[in-house]
N, C-alpha and C positions, 0 to 999 in steps of 0.2 A: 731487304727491300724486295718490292714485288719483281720487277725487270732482271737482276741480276738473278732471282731466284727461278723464274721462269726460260732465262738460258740454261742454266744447268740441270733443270728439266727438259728442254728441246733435243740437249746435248745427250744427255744420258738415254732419252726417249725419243728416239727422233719421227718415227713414228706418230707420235701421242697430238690429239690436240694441244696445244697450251695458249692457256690465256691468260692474263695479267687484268685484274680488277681493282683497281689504285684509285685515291682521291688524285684532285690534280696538285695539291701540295706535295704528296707524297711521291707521286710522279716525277715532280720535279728536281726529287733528292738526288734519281739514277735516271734522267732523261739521257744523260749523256753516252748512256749502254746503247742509244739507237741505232749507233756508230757499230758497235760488236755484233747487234743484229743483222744492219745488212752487210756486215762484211763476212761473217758467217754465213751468210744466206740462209739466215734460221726465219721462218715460218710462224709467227708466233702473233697473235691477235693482242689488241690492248685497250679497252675499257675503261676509260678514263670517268670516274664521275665527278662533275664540274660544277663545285658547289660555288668558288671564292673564297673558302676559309679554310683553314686548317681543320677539316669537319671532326676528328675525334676529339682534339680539345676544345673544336666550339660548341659541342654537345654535351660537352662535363659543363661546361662555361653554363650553358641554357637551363642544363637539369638541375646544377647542384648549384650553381652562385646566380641561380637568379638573373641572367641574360647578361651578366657583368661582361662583356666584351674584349677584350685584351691579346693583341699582338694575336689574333686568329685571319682575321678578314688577310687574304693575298692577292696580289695579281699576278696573269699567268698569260704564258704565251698563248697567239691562235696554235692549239696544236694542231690544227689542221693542215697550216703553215708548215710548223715544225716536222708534220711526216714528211710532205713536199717536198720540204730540203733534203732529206736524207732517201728519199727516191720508196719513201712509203708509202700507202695507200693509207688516203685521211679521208676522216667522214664526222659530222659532227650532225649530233642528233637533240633539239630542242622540244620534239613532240611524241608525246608516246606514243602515236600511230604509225609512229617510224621505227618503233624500238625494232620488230620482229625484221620486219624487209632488211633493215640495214645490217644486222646481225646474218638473219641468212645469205646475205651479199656477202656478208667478209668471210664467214665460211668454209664458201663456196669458193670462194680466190683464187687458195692456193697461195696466198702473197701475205708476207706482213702487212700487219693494217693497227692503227689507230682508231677509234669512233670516241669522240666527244664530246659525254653527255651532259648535255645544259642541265641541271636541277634546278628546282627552288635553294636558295641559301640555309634555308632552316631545316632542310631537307634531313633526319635522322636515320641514322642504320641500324637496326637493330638483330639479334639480341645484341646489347651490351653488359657489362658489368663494371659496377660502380666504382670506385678507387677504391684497392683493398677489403674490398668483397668475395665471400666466395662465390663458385659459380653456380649454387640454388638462389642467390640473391641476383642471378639477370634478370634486367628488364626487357621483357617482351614486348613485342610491337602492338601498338593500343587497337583494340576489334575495329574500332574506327579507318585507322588508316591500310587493315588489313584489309578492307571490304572494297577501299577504292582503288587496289592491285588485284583484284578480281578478273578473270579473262587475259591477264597478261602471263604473258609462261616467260620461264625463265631463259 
């Protein structure tokens, strides 16, 4: 999972950026490493994308069964809340003209930080690959929605 793999990146590279890029189900598997974070006083940034659903299986769910919905939709703590408590720095991002500023803010820190970003629920990541596909059979992200990530840097 991403958090626990990201300490033993901080640890072995102390030095190094590191960031954690998790849905927030996913997150939710090893939330409780926040604890290891600050008691380490490990440095470590966490990008949370905030769909509501278990996004890898609600995106096989949408592609391949036709939007059949099942045990994907979650709910989730404010992690905003959740850094709070554990003496993190929280930030939650709803608008994309906030992506850039909030990111160079946490950066910049110096501090562990959370940012929690609101998506659309139907929101896809791509590339993916299909179940039991190989990997010339991913699907790429459609010209469409590549056009309207335009001007945003990563």
């Amino acid at each position: 999972m991403a958090l626990p793999a990201a300490i033993g990146a901080k640890i072995a590279r102390p030095d190094a950026e590191v960031w954690v890029v998790a849905g927030d189900g996913g997150f939710q598997m090893t939330q409780c490493e926040l604890a290891t974070l600050q008691q380490e006083k490990l440095d470590i940034k966490i990008a949370i994308i905030n769909n509501g659903y278990l996004g890898m299986v609600r995106q096989w769910q949408e592609f391949f069964y036709h939007k059949r919905y099942a045990a994907t939709p979650i709910l989730s703590p404010d992690f905003v809340k959740l850094a709070d408590a554990y003496g993190i720095d929280g930030h939650r991002v709803s608008q994309r003209k906030d992506v850039i500023p909030t990111v160079e803010a946490v950066r910049a820190s110096g501090r562990p930080a959370i940012i929690d970003f609101s998506v659309e629920q139907e929101e896809s990541v791509y590339p993916m690959v299909p179940s039991g596909a190989d990997l010339h059979a991913m699907i790429r992200r459609p010209a469409a929605a590549a056009v309207e990530t335009q001007g945003v840097e990563a």
